[in-house]
N, C-alpha and C positions, 0 to 999 in steps of 0.2 A: 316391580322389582326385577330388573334384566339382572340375575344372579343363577348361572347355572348348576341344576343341584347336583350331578356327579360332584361337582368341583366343592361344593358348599359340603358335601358329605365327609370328602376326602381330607377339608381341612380341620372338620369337624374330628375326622379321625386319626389327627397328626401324621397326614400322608401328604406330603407336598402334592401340588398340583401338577408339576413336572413328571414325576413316576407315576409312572404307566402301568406299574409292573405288578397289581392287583386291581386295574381298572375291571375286568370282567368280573372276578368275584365277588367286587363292591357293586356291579350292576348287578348281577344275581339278587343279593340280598336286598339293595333299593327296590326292584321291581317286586318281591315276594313281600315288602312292606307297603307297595300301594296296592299289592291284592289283598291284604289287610284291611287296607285304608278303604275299598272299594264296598267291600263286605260290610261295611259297619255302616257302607252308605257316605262315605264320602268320594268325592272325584264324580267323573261321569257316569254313561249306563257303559261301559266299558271300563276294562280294567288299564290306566296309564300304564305306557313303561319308555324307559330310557334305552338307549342302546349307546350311549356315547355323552360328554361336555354338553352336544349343543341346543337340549332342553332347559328350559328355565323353569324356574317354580311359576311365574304367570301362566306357563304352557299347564301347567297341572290345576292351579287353583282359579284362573280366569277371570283376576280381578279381586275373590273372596280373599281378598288378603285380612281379612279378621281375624281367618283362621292360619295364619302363616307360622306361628312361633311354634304352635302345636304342631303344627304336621312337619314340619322341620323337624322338632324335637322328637317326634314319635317314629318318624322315619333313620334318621340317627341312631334312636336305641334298637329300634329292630336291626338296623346293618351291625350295628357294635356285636351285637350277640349271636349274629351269624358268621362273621367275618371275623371276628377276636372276643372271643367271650371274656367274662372276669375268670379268675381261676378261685378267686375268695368269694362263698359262700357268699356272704352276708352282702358282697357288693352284687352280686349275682341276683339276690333277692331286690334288692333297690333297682336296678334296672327293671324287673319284673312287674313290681307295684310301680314305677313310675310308666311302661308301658299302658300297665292294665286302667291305672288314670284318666292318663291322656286318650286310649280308647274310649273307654265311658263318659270325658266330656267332651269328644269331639261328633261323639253318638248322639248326643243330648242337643246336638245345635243344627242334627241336619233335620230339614223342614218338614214335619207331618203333610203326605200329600192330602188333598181333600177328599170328602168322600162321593164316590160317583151315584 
C-alpha cells in the first residue's frame, strides 16, 4: 500500500492534503500514537516516527498488512483526540472504548517470543 500516512490522517481528519498549516501538530500527535503502538508491541524494537508526507504505512508495518485497518484506525483516534478532541462527552467516551479495543486486539495478535 504506497499510501502516505500524514496524508491518509489528514484526510481522515477533513484537512485537505494541500494545507500545510497543522502539518506539525498532526505529526506530534501521529508519532505520540506509534509510541503507543510500540508499547503494546507493535511496529519494531524502535519507536516509528514521521517527520513529513513521505512515509508510507509499508514503511511502518513492512508488509503486516493484516494489521493495516487497525492501526490506521487506532492511529486516527489517537491524532483526533490530540489534535481536535470531541467537545460531547459521550462522543468523547466512544473514541476512548474504541481506542482501548483496537489496543487490546492489536495486543493479542503480536507474536509470543519463545522461551530461551
Amino acid at each position: 500500500m504506497l499510501e502516505s500516512i500524514l496524508n491518509t490522517i489528514k484526510k481522515m481528519l477533513g484537512i485537505s492534503i494541500q494545507d500545510t498549516n497543522f502539518d506539525v501538530d498532526i505529526i506530534v500527535a501521529i508519532n505520540s500514537a506509534f509510541m503507543a503502538l510500540n508499547q503494546i508491541g507493535i511496529g519494531g524494537e524502535t519507536v516509528f516516527e514521521i517527520v513529513d508526507q513521505t512515509k508510507e504505512w509499508n514503511d511502518f508495518l513492512a508488509g503486516d498488512m493484516a494489521k493495516y485497518s487497525s492501526v490506521k484506525s487506532f492511529i486516527y483516534l489517537k491524532t483526533k483526540l490530540l489534535f481536535d478532541p470531541p467537545t460531547v462527552g459521550y462522543h468523547l467516551t466512544s473514541i476512548e472504548n474504541q481506542i482501548t479495543e483496537l489496543s487490546w486486539r492489536l495486543s493479542v495478535q503480536v507474536p509470543i517470543p519463545p522461551e530461551v
